[in-house]
C-alpha positions in Angstrom: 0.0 0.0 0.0 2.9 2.4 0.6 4.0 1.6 -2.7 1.4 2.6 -4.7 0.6 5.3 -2.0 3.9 7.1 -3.4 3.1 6.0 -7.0 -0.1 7.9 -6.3 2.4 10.9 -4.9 4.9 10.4 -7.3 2.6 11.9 -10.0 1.1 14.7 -8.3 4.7 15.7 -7.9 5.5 15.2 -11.9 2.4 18.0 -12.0 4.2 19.8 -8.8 7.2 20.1 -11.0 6.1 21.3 -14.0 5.3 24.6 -12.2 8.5 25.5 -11.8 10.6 28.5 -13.5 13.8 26.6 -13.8 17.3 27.8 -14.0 20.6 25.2 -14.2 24.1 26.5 -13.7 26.4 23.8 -15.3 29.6 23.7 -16.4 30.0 23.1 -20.4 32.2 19.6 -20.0 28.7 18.3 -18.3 27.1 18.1 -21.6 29.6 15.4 -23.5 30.2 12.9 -20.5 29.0 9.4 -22.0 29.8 7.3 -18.9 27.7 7.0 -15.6 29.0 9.7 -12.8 27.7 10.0 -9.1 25.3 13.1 -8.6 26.3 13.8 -4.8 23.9 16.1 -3.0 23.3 16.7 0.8 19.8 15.5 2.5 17.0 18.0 2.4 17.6 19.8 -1.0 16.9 16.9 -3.5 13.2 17.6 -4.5 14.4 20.9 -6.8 16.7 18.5 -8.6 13.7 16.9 -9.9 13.8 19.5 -12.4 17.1 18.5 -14.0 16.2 17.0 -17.6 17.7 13.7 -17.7 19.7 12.5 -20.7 20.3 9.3 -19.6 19.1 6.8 -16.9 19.5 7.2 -12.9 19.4 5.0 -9.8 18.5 6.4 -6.6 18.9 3.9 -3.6 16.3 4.0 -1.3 16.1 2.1 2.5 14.1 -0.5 3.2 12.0 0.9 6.2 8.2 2.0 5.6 9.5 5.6 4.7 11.9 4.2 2.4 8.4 2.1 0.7 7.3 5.5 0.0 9.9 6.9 -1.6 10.5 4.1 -4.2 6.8 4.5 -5.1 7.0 8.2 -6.1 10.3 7.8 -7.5 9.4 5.0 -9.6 6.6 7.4 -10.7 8.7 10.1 -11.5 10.6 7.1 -14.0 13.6 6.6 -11.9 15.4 3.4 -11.3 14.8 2.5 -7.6 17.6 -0.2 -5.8 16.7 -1.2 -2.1 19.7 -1.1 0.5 20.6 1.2 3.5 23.8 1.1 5.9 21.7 -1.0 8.4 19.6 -3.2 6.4 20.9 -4.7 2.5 23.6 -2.6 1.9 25.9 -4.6 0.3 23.0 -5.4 -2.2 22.1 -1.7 -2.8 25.7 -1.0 -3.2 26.4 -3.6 -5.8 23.4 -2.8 -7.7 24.9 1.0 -8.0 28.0 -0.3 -9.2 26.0 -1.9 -12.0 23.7 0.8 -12.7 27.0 2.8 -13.3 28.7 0.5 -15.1 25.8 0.1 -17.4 25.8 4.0 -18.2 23.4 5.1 -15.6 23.9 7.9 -13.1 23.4 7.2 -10.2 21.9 10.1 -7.4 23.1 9.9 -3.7 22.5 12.5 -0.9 26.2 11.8 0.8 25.5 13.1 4.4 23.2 10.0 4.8 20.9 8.6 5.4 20.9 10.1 9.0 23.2 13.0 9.0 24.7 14.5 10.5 23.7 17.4 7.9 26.8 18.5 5.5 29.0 15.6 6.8 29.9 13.7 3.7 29.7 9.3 4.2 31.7 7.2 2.6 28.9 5.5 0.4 29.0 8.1 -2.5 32.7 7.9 -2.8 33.4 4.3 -2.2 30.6 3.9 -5.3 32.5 6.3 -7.4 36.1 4.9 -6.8 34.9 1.2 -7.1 33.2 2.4 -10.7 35.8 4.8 -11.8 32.8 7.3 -11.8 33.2 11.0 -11.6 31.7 12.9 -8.9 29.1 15.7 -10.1 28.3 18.4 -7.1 24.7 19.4 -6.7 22.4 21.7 -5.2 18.5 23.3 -6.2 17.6 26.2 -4.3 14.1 28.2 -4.4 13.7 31.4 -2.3 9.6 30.2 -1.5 9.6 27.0 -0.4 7.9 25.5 2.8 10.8 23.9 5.0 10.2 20.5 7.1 11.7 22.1 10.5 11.0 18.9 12.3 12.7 16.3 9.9 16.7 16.2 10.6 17.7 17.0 7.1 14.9 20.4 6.7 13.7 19.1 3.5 12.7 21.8 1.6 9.7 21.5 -0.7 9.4 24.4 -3.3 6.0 25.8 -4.0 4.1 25.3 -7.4 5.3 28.0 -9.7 8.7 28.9 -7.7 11.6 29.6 -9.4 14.1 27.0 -8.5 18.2 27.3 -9.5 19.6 24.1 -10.1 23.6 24.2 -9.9 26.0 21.4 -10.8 29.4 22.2 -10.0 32.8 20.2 -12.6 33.1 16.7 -12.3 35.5 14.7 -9.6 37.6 12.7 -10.7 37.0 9.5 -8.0 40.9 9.2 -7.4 40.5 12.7 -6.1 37.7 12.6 -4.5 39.5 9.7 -2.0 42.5 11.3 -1.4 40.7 14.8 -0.2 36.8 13.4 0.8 36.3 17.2 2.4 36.8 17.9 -1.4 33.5 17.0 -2.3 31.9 18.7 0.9 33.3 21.9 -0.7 32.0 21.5 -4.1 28.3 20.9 -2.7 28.4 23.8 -0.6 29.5 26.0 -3.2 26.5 24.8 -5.3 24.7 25.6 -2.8 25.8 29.2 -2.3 25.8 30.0 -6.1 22.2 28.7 -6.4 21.5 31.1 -3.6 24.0 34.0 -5.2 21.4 34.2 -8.5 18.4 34.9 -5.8 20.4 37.8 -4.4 21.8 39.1 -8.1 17.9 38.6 -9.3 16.6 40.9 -6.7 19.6 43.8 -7.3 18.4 43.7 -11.0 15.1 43.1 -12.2 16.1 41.7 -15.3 17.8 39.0 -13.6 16.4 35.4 -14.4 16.6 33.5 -11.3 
C-alpha cells in the first residue's frame, strides 16, 4: 500500500514540478560525459533537482524501512530506477546494484551526508561507489527562495512551492581518485553549489532583469 501510495504521490509531484521556472548552472564539460557519474547532494535539497532533464538513466537507492516504501513509489513514478539497501539493512546489495547501474551508463543520485546525518557531513557510500566504478563525482544543489521547509525532519527538507523559481547548480566533475584522497573535497564543491544557487536569488533581486 505504501508503494502505490507514493506511486499515487509520485505523479502529483510530476504535475508539482512542472510549475517551476527553472534555472541550471552547469559547467560546459557536463554536456559530452558518455559514462555513468555520481550526482552527490546533501539530504534535504533533493526535490528541486527533480527538475534537471535527464539524458540518460538514474538510480537512486532507497532504504528498506516504511518511509523508504514510500519513496521508491513516487520515485518510480517520477521514472527513476529505484535499488533497495541502506547502511543498516541490504547494503551490500544496494551498493552492488549501483555499481552496476554505473557500469551500465546510468547515473546514479546519492545525498552523501546520509541517510541520518549529520547534515553537510559527507559518508563514505557516495565515494566508495565512485572509486569502485571509476565514476566521476558531479556536485549538486537546487535552491528556491519560497519554499515550505520541514523544520521537524533532521535534514529540513525543503519542498518548493508550485510555480517557484528554483536554481539548479552542478558544480565540474571529480575525478574518483580525487575525491579519496581529499573526501572534504566534495563537501566543498556541494556547498558552493549551494551558495551559487543562492548567489542568482540575491543578483535577481539587485536587478530586475535577472532570471533567477
Amino acid at each position: 500500500m505504501r508503494h502505490l501510495l507514493g506511486q499515487v504521490l509520485g505523479w502529483v509531484v510530476r504535475l508539482w514540478v512542472l510549475t517551476w521556472r527553472v534555472r541550471v548552472i552547469a559547467p560546459r564539460e557536463l554536456r559530452v560525459a558518455s559514462s555513468g557519474r555520481v550526482v552527490a547532494f546533501w539530504h534535504g535539497l533533493q526535490m528541486g533537482l527533480l527538475a534537471l532533464e535527464r539524458s540518460r538513466p538514474v538510480t537512486a537507492l532507497v532504504s528498506h524501512s516504511p518511509d523508504g516504501e514510500l519513496q521508491s513509489g513516487v520515485m518510480t513514478a517520477l521514472g527513476l530506477t529505484v535499488v533497495r539497501g541502506s547502511s543498516s539493512r541490504g547494503g551490500a546489495r544496494g551498493y552492488r546494484a549501483l555499481l552496476a547501474a554505473l557500469a551500465n551508463g546510468h547515473d546514479v543520485a546519492m545525498a552523501v551526508d546520509g541517510p541520518r546525518g549529520p547534515r553537510g557531513v559527507v559518508k563514505p557510500g557516495a565515494l566508495g561507489a565512485a572509486i569502485h566504478a571509476r565514476a566521476p563525482l558531479i556536485p549538486a544543489a537546487a535552491w528556491s527562495r519560497h519554499a515550505i521547509v520541514l523544520g521537524r525532519s533532521w535534514d529540513h527538507f525543503r519542498i518548493p512551492l508550485p510555480f517557484a523559481r528554483v536554481v539548479l547548480c552542478l558544480g565540474a566533475p571529480i575525478a574518483p581518485t580525487r575525491a579519496r584522497s581529499e573526501p572534504a573535497l566534495v563537501a566543498r564543491a556541494i556547498d558552493r553549489c549551494v551558495a551559487r544557487a543562492k548567489r542568482r536569488f540575491a543578483l535577481a533581486s539587485r536587478s530586475p532583469r535577472s532570471a533567477a
